[in-house]
PyMOL Python script that loads the backbone (N, CA, C, O; Angstrom):
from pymol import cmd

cmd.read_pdbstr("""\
ATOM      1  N   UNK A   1     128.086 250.597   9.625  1.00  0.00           N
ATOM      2  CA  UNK A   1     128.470 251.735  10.420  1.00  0.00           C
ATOM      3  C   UNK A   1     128.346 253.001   9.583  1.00  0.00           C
ATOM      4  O   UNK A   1     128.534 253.018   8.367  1.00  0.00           O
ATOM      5  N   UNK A   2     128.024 254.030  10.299  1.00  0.00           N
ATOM      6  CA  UNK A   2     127.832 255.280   9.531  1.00  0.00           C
ATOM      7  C   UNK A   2     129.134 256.127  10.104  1.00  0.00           C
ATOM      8  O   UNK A   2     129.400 256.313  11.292  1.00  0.00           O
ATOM      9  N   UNK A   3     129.712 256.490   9.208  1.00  0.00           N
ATOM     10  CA  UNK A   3     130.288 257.996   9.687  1.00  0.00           C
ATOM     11  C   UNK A   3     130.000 258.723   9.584  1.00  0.00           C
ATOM     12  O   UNK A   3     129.076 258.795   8.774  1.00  0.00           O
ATOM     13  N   UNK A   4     130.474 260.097  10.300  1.00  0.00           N
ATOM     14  CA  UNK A   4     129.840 261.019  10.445  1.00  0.00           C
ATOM     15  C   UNK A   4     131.725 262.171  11.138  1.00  0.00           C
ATOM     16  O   UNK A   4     132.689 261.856  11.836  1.00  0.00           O
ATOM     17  N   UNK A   5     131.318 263.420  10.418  1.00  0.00           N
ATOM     18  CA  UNK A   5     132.846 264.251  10.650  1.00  0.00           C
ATOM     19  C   UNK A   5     132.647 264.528  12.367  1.00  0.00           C
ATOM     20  O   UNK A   5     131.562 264.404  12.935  1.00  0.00           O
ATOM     21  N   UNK A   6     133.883 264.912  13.025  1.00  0.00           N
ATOM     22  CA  UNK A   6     133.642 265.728  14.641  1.00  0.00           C
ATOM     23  C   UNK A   6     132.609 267.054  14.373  1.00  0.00           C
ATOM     24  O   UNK A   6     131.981 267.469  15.347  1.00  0.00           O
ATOM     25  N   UNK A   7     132.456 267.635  13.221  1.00  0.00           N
ATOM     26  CA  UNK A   7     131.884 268.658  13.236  1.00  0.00           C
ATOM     27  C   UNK A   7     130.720 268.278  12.841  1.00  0.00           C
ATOM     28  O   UNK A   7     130.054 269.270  13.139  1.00  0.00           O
ATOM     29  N   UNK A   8     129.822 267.359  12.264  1.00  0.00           N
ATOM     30  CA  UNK A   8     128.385 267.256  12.029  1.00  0.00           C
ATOM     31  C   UNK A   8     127.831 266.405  13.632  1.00  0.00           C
ATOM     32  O   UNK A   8     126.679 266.495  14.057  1.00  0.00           O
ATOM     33  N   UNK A   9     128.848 265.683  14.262  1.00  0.00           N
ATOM     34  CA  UNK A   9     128.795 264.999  15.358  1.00  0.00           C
ATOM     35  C   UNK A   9     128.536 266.039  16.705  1.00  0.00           C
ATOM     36  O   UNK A   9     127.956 265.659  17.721  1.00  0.00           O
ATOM     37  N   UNK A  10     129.252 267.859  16.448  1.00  0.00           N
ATOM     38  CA  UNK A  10     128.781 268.948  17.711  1.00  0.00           C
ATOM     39  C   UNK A  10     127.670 269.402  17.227  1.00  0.00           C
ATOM     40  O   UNK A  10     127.084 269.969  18.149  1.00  0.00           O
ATOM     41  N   UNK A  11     126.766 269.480  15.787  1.00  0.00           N
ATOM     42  CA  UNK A  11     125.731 270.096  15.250  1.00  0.00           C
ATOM     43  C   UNK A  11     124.780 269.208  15.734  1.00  0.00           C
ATOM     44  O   UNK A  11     123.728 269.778  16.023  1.00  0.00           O
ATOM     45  N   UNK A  12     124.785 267.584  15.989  1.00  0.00           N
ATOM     46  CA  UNK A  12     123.723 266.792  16.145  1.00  0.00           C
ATOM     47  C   UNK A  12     123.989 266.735  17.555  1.00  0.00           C
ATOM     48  O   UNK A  12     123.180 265.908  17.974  1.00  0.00           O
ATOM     49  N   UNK A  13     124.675 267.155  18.522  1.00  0.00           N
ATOM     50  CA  UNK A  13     124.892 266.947  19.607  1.00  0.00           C
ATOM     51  C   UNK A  13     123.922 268.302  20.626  1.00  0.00           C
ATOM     52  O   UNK A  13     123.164 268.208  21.591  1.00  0.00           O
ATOM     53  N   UNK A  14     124.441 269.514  19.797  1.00  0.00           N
ATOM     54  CA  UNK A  14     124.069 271.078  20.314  1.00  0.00           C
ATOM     55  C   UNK A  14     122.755 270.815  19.734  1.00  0.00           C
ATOM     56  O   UNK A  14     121.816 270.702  20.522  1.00  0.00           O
ATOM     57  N   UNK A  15     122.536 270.698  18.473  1.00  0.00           N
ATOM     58  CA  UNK A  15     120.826 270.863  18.262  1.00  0.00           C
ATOM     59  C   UNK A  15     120.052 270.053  18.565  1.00  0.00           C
ATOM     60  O   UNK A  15     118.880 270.338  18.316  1.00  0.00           O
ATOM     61  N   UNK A  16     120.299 268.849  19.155  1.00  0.00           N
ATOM     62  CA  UNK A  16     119.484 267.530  20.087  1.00  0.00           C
ATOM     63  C   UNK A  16     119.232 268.134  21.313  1.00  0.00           C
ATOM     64  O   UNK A  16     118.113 268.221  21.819  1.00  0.00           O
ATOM     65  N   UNK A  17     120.722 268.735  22.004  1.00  0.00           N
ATOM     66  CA  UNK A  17     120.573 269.332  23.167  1.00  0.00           C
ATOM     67  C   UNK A  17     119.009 270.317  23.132  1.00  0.00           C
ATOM     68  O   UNK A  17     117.954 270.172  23.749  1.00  0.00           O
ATOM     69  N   UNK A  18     119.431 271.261  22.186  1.00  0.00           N
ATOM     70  CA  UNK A  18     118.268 272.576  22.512  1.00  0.00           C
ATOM     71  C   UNK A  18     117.246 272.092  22.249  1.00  0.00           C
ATOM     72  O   UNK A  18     116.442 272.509  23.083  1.00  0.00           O
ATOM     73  N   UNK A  19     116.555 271.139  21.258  1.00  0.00           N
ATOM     74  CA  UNK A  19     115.322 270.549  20.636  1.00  0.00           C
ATOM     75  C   UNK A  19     115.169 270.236  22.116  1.00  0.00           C
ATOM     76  O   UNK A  19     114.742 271.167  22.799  1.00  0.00           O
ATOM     77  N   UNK A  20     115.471 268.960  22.805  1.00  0.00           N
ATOM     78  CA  UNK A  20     114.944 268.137  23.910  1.00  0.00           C
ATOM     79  C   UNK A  20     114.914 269.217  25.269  1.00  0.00           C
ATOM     80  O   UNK A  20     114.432 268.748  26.300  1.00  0.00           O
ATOM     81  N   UNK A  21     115.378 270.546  25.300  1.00  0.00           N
ATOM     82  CA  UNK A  21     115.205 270.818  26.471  1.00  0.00           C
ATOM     83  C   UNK A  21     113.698 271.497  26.497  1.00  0.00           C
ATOM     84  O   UNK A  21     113.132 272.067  25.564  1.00  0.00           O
ATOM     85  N   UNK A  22     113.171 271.250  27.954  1.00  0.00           N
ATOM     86  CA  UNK A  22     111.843 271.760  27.688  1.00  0.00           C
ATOM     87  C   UNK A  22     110.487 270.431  27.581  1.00  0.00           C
ATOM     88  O   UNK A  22     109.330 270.532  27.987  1.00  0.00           O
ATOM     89  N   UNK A  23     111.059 269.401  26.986  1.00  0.00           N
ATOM     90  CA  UNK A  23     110.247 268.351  26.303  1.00  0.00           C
ATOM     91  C   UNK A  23     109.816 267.755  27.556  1.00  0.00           C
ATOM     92  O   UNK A  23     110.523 267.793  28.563  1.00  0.00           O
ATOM     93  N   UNK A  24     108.719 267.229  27.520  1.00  0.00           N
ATOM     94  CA  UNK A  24     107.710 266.449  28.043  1.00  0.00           C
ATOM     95  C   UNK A  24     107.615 264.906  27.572  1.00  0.00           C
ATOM     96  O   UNK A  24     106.490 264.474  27.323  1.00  0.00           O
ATOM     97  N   UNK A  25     108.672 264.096  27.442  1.00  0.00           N
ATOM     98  CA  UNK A  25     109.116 263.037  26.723  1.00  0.00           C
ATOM     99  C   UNK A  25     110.061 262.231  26.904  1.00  0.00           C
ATOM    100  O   UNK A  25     110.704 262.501  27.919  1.00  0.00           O
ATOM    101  N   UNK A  26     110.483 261.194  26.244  1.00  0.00           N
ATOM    102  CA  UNK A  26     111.981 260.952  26.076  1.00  0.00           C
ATOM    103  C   UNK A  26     113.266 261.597  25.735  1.00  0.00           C
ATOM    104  O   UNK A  26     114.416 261.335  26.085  1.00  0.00           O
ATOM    105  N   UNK A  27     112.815 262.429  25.027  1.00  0.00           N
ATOM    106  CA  UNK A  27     114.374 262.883  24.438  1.00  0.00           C
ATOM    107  C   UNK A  27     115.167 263.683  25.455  1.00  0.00           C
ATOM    108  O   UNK A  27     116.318 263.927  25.095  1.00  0.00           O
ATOM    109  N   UNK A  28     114.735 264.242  26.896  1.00  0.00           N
ATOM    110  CA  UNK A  28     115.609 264.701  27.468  1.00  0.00           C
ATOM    111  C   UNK A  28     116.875 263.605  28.076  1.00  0.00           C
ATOM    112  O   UNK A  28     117.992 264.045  28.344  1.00  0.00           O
ATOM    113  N   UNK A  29     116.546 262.261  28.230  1.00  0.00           N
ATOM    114  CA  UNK A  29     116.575 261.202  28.601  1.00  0.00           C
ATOM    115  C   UNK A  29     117.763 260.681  27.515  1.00  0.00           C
ATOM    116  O   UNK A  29     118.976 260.731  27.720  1.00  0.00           O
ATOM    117  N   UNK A  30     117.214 260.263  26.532  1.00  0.00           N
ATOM    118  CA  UNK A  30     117.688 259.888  24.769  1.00  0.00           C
ATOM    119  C   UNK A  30     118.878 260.801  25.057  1.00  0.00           C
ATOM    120  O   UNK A  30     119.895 260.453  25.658  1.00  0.00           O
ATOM    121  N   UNK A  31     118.567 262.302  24.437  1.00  0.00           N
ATOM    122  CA  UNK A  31     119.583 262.817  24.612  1.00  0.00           C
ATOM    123  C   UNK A  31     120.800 263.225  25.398  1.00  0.00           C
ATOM    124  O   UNK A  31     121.936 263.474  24.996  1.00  0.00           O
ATOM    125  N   UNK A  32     120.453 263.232  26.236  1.00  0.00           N
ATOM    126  CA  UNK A  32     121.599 263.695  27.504  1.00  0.00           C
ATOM    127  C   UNK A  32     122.375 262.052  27.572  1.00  0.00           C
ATOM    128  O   UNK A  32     123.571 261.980  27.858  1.00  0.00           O
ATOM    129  N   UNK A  33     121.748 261.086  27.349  1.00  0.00           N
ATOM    130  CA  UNK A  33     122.326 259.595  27.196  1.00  0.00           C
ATOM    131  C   UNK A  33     123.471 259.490  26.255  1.00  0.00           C
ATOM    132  O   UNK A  33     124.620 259.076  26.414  1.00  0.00           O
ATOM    133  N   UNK A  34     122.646 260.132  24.911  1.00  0.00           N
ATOM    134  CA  UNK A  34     123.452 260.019  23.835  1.00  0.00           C
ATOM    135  C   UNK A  34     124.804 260.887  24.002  1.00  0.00           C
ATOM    136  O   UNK A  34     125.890 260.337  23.819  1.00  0.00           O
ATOM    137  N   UNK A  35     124.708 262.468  24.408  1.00  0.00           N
ATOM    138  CA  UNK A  35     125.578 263.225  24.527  1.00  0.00           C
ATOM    139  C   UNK A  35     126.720 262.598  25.579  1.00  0.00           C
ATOM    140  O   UNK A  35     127.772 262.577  24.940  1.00  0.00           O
ATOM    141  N   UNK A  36     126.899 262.189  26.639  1.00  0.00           N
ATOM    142  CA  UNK A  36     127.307 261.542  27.468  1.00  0.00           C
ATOM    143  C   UNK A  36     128.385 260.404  26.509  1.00  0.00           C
ATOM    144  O   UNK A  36     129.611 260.464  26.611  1.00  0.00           O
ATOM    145  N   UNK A  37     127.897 259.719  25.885  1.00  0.00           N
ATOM    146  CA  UNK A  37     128.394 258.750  25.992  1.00  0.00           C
ATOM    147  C   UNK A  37     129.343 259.008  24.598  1.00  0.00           C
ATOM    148  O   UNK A  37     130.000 258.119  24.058  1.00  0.00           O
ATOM    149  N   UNK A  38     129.260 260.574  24.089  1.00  0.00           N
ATOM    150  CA  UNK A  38     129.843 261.625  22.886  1.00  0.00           C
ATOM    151  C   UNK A  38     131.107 262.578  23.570  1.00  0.00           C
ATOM    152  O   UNK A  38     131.782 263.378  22.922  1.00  0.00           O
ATOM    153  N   UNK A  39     131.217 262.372  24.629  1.00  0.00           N
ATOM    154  CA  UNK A  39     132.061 263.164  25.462  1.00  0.00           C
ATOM    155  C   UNK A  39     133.358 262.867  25.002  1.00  0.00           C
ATOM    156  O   UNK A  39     134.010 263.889  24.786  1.00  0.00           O
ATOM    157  N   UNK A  40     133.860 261.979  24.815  1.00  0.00           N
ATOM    158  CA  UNK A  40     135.295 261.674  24.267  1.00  0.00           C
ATOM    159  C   UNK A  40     135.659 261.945  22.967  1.00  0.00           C
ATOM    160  O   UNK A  40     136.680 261.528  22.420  1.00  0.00           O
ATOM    161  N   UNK A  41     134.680 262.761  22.401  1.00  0.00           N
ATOM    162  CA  UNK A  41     134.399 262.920  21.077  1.00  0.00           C
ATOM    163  C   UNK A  41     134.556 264.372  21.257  1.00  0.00           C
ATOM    164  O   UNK A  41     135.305 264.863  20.412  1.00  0.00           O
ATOM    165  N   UNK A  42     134.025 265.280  22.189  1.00  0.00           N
ATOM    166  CA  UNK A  42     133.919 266.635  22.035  1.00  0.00           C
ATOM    167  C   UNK A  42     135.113 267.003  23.054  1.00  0.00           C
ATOM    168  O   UNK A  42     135.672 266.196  23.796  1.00  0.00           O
ATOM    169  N   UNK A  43     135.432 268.567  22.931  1.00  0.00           N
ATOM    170  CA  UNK A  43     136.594 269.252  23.246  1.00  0.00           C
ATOM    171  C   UNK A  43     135.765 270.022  24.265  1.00  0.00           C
ATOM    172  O   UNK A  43     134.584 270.332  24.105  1.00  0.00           O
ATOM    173  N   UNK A  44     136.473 270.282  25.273  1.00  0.00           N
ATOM    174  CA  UNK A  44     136.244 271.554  26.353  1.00  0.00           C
ATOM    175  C   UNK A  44     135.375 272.757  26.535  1.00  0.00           C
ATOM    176  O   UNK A  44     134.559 273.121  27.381  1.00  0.00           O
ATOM    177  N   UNK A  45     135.905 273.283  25.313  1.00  0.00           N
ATOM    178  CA  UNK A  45     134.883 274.156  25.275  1.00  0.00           C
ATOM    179  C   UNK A  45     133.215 273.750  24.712  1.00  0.00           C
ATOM    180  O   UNK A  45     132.198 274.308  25.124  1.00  0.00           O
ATOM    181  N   UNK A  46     133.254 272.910  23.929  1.00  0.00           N
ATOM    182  CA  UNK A  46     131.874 272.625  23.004  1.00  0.00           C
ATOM    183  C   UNK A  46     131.088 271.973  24.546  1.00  0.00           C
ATOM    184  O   UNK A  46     129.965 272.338  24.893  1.00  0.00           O
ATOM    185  N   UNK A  47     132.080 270.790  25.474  1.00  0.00           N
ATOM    186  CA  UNK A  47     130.905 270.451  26.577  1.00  0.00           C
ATOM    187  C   UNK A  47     130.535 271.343  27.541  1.00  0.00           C
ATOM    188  O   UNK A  47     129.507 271.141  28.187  1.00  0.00           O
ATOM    189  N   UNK A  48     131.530 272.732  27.822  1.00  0.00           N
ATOM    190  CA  UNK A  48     131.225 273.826  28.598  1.00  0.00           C
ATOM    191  C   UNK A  48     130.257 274.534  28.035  1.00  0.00           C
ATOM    192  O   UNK A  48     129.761 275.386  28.772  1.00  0.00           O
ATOM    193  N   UNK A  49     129.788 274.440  26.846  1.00  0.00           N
ATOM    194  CA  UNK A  49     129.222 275.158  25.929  1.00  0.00           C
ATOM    195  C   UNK A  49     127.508 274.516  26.388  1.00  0.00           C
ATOM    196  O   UNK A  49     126.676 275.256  26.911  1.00  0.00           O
ATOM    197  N   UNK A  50     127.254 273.132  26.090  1.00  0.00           N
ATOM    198  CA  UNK A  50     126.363 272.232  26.361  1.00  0.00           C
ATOM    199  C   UNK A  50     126.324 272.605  27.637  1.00  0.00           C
ATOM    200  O   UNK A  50     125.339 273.286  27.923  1.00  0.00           O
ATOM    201  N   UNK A  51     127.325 272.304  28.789  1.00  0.00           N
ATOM    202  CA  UNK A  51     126.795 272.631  30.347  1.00  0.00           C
ATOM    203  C   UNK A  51     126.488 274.165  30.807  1.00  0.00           C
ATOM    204  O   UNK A  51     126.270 274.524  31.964  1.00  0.00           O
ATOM    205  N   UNK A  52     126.522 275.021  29.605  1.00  0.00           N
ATOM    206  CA  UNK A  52     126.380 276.424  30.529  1.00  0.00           C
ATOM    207  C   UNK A  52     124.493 276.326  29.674  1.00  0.00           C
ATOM    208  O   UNK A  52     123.566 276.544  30.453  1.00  0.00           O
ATOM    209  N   UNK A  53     124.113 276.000  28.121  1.00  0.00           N
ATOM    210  CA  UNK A  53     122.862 276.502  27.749  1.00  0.00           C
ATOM    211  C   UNK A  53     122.051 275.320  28.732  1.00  0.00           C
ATOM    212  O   UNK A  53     120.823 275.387  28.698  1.00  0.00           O
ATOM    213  N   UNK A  54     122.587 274.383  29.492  1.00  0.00           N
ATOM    214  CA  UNK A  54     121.337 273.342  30.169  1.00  0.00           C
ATOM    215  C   UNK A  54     121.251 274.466  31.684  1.00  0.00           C
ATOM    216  O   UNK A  54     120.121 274.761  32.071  1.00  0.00           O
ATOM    217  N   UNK A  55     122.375 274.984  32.393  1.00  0.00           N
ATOM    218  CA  UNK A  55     122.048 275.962  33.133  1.00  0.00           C
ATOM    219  C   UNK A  55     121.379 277.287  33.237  1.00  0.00           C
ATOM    220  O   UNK A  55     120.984 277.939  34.204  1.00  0.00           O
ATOM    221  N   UNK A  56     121.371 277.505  31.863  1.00  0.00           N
ATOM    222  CA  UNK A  56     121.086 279.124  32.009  1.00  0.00           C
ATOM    223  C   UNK A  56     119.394 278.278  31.320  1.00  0.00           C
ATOM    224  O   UNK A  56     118.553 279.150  31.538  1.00  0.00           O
ATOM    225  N   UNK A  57     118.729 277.173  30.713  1.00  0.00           N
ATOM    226  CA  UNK A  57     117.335 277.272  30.832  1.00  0.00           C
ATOM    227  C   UNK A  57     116.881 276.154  32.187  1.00  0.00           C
ATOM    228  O   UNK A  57     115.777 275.609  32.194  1.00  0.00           O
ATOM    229  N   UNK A  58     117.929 275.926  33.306  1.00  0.00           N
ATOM    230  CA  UNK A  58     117.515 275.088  34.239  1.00  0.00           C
ATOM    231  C   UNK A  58     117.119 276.743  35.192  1.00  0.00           C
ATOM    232  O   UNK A  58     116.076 276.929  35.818  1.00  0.00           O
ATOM    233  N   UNK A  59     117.578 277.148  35.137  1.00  0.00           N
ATOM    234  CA  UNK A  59     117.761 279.010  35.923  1.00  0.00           C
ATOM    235  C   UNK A  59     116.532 279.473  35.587  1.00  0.00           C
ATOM    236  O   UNK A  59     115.919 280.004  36.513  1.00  0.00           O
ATOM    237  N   UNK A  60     115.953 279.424  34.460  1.00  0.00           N
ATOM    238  CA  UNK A  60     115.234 280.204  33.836  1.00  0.00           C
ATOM    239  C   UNK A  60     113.507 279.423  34.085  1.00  0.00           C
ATOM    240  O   UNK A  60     112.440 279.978  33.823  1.00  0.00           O
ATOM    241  N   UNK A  61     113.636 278.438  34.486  1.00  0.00           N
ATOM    242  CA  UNK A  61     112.527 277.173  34.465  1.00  0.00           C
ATOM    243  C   UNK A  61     111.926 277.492  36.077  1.00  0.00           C
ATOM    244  O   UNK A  61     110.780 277.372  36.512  1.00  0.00           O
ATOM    245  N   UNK A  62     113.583 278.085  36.968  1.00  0.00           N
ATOM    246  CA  UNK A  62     113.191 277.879  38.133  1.00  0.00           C
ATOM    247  C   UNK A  62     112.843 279.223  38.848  1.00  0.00           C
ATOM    248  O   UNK A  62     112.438 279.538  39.967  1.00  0.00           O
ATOM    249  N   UNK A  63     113.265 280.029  37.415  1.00  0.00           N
ATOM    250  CA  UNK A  63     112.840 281.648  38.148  1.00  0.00           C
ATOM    251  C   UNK A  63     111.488 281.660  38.022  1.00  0.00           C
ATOM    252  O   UNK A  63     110.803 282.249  38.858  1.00  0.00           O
ATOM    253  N   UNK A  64     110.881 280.952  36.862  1.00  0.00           N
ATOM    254  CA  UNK A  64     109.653 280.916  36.718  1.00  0.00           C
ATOM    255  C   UNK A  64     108.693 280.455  37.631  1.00  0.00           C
ATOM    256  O   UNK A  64     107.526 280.780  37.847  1.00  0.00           O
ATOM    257  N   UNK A  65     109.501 279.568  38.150  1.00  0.00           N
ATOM    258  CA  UNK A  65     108.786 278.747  39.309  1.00  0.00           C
ATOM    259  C   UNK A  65     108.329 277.289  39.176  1.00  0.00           C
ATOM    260  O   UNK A  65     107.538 276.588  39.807  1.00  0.00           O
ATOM    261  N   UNK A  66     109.041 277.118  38.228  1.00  0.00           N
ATOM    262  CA  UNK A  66     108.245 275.599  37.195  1.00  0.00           C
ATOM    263  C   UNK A  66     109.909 274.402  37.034  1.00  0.00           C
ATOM    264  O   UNK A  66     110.994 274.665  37.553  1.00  0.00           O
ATOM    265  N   UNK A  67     109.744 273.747  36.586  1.00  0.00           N
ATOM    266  CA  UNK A  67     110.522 272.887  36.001  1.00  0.00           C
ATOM    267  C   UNK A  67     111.225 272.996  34.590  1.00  0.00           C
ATOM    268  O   UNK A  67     110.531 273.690  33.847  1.00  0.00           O
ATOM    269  N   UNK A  68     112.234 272.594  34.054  1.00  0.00           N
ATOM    270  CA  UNK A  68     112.579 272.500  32.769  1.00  0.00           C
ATOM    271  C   UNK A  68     111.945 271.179  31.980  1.00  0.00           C
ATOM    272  O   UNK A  68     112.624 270.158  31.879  1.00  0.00           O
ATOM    273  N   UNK A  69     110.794 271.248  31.505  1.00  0.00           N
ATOM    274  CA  UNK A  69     110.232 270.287  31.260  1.00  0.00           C
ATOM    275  C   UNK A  69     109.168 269.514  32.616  1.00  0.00           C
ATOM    276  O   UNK A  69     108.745 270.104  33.611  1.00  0.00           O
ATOM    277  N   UNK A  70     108.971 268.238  32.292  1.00  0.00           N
ATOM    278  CA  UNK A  70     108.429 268.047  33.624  1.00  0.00           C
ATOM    279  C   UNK A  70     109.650 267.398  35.116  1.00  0.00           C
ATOM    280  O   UNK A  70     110.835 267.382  34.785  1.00  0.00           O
ATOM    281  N   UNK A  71     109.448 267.087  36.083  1.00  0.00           N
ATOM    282  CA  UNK A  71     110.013 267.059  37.333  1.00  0.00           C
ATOM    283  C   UNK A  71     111.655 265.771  37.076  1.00  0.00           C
ATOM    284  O   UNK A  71     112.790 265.706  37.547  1.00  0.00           O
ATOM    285  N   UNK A  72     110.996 265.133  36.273  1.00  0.00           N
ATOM    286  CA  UNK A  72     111.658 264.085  36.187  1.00  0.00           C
ATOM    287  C   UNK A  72     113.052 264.505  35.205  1.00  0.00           C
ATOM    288  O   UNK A  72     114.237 264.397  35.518  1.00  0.00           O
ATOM    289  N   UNK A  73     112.410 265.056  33.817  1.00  0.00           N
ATOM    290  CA  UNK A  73     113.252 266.400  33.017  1.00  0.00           C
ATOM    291  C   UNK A  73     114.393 266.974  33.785  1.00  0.00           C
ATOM    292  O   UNK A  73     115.613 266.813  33.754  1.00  0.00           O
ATOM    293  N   UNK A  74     113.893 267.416  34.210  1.00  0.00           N
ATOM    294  CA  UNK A  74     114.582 268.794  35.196  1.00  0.00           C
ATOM    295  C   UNK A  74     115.579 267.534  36.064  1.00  0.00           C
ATOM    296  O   UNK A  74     116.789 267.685  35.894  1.00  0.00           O
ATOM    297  N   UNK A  75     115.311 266.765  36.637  1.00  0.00           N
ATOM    298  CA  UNK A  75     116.249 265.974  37.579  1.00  0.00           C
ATOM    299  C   UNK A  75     117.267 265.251  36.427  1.00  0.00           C
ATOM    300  O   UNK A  75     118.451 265.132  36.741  1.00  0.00           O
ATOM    301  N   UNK A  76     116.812 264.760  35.072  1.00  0.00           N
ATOM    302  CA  UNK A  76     117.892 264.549  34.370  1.00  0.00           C
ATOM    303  C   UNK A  76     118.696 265.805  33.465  1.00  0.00           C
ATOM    304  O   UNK A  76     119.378 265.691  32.447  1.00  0.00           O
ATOM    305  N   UNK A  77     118.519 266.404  33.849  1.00  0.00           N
ATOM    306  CA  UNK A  77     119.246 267.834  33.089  1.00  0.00           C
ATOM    307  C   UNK A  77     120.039 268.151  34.092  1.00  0.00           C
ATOM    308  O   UNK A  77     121.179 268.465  33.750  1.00  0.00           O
ATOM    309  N   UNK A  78     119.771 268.174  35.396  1.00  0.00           N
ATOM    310  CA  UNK A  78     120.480 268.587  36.166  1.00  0.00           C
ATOM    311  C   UNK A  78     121.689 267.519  36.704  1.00  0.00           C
ATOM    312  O   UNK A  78     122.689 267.926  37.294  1.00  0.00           O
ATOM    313  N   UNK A  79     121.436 266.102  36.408  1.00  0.00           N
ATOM    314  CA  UNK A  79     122.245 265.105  36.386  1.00  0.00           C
ATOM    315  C   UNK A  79     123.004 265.454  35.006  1.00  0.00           C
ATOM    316  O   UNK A  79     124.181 265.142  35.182  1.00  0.00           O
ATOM    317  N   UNK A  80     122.830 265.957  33.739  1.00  0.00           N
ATOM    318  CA  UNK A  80     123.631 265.994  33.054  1.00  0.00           C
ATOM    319  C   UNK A  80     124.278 267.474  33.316  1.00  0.00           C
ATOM    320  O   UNK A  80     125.213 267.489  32.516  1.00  0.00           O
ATOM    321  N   UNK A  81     124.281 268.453  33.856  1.00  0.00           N
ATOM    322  CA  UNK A  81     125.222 269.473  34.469  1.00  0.00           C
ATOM    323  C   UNK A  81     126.440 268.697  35.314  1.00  0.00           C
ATOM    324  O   UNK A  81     127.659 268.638  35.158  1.00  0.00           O
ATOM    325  N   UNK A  82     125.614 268.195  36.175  1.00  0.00           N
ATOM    326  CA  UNK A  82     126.517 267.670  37.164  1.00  0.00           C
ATOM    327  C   UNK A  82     127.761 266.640  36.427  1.00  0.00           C
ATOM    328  O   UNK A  82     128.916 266.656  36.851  1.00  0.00           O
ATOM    329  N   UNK A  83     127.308 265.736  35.237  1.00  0.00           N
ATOM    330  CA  UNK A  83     127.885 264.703  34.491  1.00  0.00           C
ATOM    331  C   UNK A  83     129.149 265.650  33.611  1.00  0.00           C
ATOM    332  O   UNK A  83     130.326 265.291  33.597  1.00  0.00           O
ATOM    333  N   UNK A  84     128.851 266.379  33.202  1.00  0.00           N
ATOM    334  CA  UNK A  84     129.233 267.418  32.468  1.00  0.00           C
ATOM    335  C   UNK A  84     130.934 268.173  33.046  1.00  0.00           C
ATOM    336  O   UNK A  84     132.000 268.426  32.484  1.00  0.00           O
ATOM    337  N   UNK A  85     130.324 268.324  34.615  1.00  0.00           N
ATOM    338  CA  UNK A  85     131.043 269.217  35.257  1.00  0.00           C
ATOM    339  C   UNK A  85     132.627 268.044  35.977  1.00  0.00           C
ATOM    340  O   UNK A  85     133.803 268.194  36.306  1.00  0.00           O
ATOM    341  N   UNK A  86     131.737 267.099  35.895  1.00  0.00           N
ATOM    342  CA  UNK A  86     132.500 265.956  36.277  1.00  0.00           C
ATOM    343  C   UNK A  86     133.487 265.403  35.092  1.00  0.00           C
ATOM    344  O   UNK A  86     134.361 264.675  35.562  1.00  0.00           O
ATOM    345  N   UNK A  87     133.565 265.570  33.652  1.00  0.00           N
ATOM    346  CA  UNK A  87     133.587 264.783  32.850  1.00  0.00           C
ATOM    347  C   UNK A  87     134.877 266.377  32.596  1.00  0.00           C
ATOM    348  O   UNK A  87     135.922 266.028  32.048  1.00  0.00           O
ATOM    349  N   UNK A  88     134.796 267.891  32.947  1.00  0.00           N
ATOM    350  CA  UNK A  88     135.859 268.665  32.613  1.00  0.00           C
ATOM    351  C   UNK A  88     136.750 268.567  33.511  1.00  0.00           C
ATOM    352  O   UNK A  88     137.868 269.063  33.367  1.00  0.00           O
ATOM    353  N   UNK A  89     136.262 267.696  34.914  1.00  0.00           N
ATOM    354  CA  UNK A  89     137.124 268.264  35.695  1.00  0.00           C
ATOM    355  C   UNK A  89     138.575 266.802  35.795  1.00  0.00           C
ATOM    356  O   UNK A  89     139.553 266.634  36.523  1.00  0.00           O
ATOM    357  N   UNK A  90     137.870 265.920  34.460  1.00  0.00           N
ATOM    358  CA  UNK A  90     138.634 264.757  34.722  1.00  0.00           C
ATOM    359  C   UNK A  90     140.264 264.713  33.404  1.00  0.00           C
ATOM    360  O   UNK A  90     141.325 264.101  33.289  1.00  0.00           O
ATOM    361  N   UNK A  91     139.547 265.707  32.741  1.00  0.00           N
ATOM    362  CA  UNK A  91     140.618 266.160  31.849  1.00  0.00           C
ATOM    363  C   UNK A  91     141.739 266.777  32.322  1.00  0.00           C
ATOM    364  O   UNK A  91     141.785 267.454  33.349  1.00  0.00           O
ATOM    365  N   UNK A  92     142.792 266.510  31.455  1.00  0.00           N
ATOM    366  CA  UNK A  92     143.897 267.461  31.756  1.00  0.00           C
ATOM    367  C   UNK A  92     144.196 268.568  30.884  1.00  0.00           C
ATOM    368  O   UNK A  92     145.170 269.321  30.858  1.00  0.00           O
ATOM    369  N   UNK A  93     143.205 268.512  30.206  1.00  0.00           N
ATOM    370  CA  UNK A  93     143.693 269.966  29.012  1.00  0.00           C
ATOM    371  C   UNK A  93     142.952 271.540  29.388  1.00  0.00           C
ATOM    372  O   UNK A  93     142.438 272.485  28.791  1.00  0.00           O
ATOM    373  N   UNK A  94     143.329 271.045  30.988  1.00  0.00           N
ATOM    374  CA  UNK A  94     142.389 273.080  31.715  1.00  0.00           C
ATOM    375  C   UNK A  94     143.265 273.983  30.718  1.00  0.00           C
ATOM    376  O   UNK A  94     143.130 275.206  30.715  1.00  0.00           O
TER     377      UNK A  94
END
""", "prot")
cmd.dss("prot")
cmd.show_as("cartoon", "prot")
cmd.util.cbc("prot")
cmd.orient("prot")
């Protein structure tokens, strides 16, 4: 087993996030998997943090007129907003 601190655990979490958005690949997939299943690990603000930068380039994909990545991308990014939004609203620490 590796450890790893809560704070190198939001650096590999936020910079996986931004690397994979956009991608034409697995890692939107990989990642949003991995982050997900990191949720009990991160605090309120850090996953509001993750669910507002997947909105503001899902916004930005669609002003363009295009996708965030390709079609399939974009439908799992937007499943991880939705996962996201679901996962603050189950907490009790509003």
């Amino acid at each position: 087993m590796v450890e790893i601190s809560e704070y190198e655990l939001w650096i590999l979490c936020i910079d996986s996030l931004r690397y994979s958005m956009g991608r034409m690949s697995t890692a939107p997939s990989f990642t949003s998997d991995f982050i997900r299943r990191m949720f009990r690990h991160l605090d309120r603000p850090q996953i509001e943090q993750l669910r507002k930068e997947v909105e503001v380039e899902l916004a930005l994909a669609a002003r363009d007129g295009g996708y965030l990545g390709m079609k399939m991308d974009d439908d799992t990014w937007r499943q991880f907003v939705a996962d996201c939004t679901m996962e603050l609203e189950k907490r009790h620490d509003n």
